[in-house]
C-alpha positions in Angstrom: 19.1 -10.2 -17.1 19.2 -10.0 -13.2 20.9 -12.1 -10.5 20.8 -12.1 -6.8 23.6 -10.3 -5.0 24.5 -9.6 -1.2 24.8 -5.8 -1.1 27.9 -4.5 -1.1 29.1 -0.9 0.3 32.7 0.0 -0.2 34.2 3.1 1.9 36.4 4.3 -0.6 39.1 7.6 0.2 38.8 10.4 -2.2 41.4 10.4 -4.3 44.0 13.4 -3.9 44.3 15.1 -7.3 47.9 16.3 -8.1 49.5 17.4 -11.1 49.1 17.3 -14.1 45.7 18.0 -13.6 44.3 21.6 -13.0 46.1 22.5 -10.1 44.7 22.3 -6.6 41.1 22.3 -7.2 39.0 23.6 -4.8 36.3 20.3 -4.6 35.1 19.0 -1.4 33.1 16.3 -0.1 29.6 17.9 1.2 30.5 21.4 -0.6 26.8 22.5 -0.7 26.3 21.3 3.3 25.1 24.9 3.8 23.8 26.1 0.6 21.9 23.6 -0.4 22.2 20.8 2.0 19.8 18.2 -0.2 21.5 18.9 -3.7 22.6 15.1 -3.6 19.4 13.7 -2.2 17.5 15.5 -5.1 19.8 14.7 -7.9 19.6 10.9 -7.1 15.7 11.5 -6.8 14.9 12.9 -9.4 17.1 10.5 -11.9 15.7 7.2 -10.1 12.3 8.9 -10.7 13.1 9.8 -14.9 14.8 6.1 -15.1 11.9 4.5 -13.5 13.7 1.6 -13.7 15.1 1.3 -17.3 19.3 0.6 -16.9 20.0 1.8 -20.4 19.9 5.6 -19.8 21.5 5.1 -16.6 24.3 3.9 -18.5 24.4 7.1 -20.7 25.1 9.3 -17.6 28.3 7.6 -17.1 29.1 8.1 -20.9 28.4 11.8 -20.4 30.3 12.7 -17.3 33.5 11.0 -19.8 32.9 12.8 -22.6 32.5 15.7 -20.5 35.7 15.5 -18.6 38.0 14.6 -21.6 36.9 17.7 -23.2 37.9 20.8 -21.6 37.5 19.2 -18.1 34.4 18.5 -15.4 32.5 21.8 -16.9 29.5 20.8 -18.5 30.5 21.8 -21.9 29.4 18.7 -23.1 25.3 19.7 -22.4 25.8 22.9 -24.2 23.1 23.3 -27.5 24.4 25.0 -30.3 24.4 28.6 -29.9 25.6 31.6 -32.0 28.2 31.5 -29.5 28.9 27.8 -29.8 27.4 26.9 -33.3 29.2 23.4 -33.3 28.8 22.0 -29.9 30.0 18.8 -28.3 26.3 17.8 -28.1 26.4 16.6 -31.8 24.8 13.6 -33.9 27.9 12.1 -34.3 28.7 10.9 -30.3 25.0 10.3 -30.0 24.4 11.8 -26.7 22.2 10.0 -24.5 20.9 11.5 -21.2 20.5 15.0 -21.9 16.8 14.9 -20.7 18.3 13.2 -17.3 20.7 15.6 -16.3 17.7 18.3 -17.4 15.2 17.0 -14.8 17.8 16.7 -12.1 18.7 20.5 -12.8 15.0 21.2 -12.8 14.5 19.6 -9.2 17.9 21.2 -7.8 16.6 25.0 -9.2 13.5 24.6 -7.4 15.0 24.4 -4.2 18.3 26.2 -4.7 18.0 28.2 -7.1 21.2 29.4 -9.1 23.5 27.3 -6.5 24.6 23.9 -7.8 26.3 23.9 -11.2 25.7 21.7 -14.1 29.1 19.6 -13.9 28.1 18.8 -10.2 25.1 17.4 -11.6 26.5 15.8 -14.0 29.4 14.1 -11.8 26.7 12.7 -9.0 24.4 11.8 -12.0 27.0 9.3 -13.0 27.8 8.4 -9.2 23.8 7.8 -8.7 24.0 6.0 -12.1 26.8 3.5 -11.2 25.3 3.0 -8.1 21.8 1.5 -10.0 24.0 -0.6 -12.3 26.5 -2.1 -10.5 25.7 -5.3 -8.6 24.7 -5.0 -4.9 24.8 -1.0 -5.2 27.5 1.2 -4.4 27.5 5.1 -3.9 30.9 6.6 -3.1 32.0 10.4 -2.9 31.7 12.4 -5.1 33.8 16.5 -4.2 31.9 18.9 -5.5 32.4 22.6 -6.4 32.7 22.7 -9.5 32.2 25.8 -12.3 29.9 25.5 -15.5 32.0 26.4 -18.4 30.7 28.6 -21.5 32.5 26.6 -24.7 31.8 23.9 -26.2 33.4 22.5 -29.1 32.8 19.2 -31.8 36.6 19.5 -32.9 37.9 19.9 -29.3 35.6 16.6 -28.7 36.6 15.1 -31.2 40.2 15.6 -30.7 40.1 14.1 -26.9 38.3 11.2 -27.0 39.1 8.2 -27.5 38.1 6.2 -30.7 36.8 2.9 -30.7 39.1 2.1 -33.3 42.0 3.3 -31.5 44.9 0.4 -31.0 46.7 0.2 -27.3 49.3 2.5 -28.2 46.6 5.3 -29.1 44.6 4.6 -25.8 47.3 4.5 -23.9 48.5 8.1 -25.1 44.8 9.5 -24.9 44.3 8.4 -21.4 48.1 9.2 -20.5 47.6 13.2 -21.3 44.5 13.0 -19.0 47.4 11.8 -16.1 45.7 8.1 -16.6 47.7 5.0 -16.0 46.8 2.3 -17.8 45.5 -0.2 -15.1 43.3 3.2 -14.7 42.3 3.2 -18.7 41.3 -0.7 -18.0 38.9 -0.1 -15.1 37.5 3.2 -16.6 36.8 0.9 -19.7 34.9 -1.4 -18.1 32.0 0.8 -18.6 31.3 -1.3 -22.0 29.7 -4.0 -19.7 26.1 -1.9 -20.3 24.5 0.3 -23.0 24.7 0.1 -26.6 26.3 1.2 -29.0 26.2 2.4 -33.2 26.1 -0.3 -35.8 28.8 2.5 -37.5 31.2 2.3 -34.5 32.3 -1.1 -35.2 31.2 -2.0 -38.3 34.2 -2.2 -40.1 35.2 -5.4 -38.1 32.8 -7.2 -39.6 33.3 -7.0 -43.7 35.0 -8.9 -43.4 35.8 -10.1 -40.0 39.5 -11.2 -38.6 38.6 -14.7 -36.4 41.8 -14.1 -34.8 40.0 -10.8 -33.2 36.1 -11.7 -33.3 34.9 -14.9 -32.6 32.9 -15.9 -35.7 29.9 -17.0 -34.2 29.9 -13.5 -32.5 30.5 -11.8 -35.8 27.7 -13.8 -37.8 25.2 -12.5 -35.2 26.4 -8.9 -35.8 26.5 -9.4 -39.1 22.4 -10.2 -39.3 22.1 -7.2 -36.4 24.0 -4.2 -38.6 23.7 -5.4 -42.2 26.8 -4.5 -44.7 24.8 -2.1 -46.9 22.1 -0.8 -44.2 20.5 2.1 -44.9 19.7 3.1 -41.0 22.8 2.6 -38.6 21.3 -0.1 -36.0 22.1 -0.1 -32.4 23.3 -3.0 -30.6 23.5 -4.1 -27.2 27.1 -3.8 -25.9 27.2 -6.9 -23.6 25.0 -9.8 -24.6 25.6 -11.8 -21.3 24.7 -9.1 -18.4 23.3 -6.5 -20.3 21.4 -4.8 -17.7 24.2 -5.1 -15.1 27.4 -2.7 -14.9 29.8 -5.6 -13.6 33.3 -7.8 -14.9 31.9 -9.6 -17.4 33.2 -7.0 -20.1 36.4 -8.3 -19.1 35.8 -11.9 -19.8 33.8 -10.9 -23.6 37.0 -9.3 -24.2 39.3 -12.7 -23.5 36.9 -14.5 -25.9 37.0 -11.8 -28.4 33.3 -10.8 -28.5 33.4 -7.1 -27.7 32.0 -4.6 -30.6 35.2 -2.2 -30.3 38.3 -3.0 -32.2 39.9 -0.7 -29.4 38.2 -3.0 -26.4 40.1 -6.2 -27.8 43.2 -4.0 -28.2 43.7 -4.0 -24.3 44.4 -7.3 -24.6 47.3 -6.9 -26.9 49.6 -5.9 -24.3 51.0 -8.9 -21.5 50.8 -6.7 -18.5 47.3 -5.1 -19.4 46.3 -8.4 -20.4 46.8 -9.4 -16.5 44.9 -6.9 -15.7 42.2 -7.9 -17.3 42.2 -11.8 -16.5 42.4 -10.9 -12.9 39.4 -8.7 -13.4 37.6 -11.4 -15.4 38.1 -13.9 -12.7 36.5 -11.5 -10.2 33.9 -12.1 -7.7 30.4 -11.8 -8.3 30.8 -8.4 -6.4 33.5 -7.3 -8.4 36.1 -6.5 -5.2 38.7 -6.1 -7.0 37.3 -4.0 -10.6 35.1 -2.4 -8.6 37.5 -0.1 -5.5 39.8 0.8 -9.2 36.7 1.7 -11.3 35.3 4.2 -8.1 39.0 5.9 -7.8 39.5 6.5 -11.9 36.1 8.1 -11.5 36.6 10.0 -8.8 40.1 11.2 -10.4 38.0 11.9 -13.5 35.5 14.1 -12.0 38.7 16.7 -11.1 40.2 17.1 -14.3 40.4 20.7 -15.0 37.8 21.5 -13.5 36.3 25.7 -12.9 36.2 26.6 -9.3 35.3 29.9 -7.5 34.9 32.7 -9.3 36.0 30.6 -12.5 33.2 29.7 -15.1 29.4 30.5 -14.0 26.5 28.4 -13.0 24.0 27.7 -15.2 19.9 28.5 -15.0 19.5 26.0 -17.3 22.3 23.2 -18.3 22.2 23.5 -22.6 22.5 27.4 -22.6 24.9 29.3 -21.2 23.6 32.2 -19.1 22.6 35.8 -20.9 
């Protein structure tokens, strides 16, 4: 699906990172100016290059930098293989990590220009920037500080501990997100990430057998039904937005006011009368998404500095699954 928009840029402030996050970090706009003054340039290059086009794994690098973030902070944990060091890593089957490959040929294209100078989690962050700007509607790249640390552990229970469920209710969400310093108009826009990619048959599965028409439209559930059959013996994928799949834009918001989202814990948000306004005024958005759009760039830009490794803190990585010898 495709539609013509006017482009769009937004000049949006960096957003001033106080407590409770990881005290004064040390990220900058521009912080490899000097030591590696195209380590932007590149990154975007060489994931528009590995997309070639395909929105799907874009999406994934948005997924990523999250998972990343939520788990021991912006430290690139969360690209770690398993090691005797970290035998269970974050990078397991269970949270189906897409990407990988993406922030792999980005690293590649950054080490052969500066070599041993532009961490992982950097990466990572302006991966997702590059990515949002590819998916969102009319384009939009905003800034993204930099300096951050790669990290040296990564762990499944730590993951698995930090993220949020997608059969979490509005009380859960809203504690998850609140012990990241997340308000909940912030947890809304952050979520409207489940406007593109796909998601796990097993994820939402239990919705459907049987289904609750006061939560899932039937029609909508029928069709999942024939898509991730009760007694399956391979756990299907499906496509999370049916209307704009290939676009990162407000019609998430809208699926979730007719109750035809996949996640029991994306038709919780409506459960609530004041993040229930949030999300009609976000559904009744422009077809540039003005008013979604400035709130998703500042939750990502106050996710990319949670607890994030600076200075001498952390290391940076040769290569982004192994920490160095």
């Amino acid at each position: 699906m495709s539609r013509n928009f006017l482009p769009i840029v937004y000049s949006c402030l960096v957003f001033a990172i106080l407590s409770p996050f990881s005290a004064e970090s040390a990220l900058t706009v521009g912080f490899y100016s000097t030591t590696c003054p195209s380590a932007e340039t590149t990154v975007r290059s060489a994931i528009t290059t590995a997309l070639n086009g395909a929105n799907g794994p874009a999406a994934s690098l948005i997924r990523l930098h999250f998972h990343d973030c939520f788990v021991r902070g912006c430290d690139a944990s969360v690209l770690l293989n398993a090691s005797p060091a970290n035998p269970s890593p974050e990078n397991n089957p269970v949270f189906n990590m897409r990407g990988l490959d993406l922030i792999d040929a980005a690293k590649t294209a950054v080490e052969a220009i500066c070599p041993g100078v532009v961490s992982c989690a950097d990466i990572l962050a302006f991966a997702a920037r590059d990515a949002f700007n590819l998916l969102v509607p009319g384009g939009s790249l905003y800034d993204v500080p930099a300096g951050r640390r790669d990290g040296n552990v990564s762990s499944f229970l730590e993951a698995v501990a930090n993220l949020p469920a997608p059969t979490m209710n509005l009380t859960q969400l809203e504690t998850t997100f609140a012990a990241k310093g997340f308000s909940l108009k912030e947890l809304i826009a952050l979520s409207g990430a489940h406007s593109i990619g796909q998601a796990h048959c097993s994820s939402f599965q239990s919705r459907l057998y049987p289904y609750d028409s006061t939560q899932i439209d039937p029609t909508f559930a029928q069709m999942l039904q024939g898509k991730c059959p009760q007694n399956a013996t391979v756990n299907g994928v499906v496509t999370q937005d049916f209307v704009t799949p290939d676009s990162l834009d407000v019609q998430y918001y809208s699926n979730i006011l007719n109750n035809k989202v996949l996640f029991f814990s994306d038709w919780a948000l409506r459960t609530d009368p004041i993040a229930l306004t949030t999300i009609v005024s976000y559904s009744t958005d422009n077809l540039l998404n003005i008013l979604w759009r400035p709130d998703f760039i500042k939750a990502m830009q106050k996710l990319g500095q949670l607890d994030v490794l600076t200075g001498t803190q952390g290391q940076i990585r040769s290569t982004c699954g192994a920490v160095n010898p």
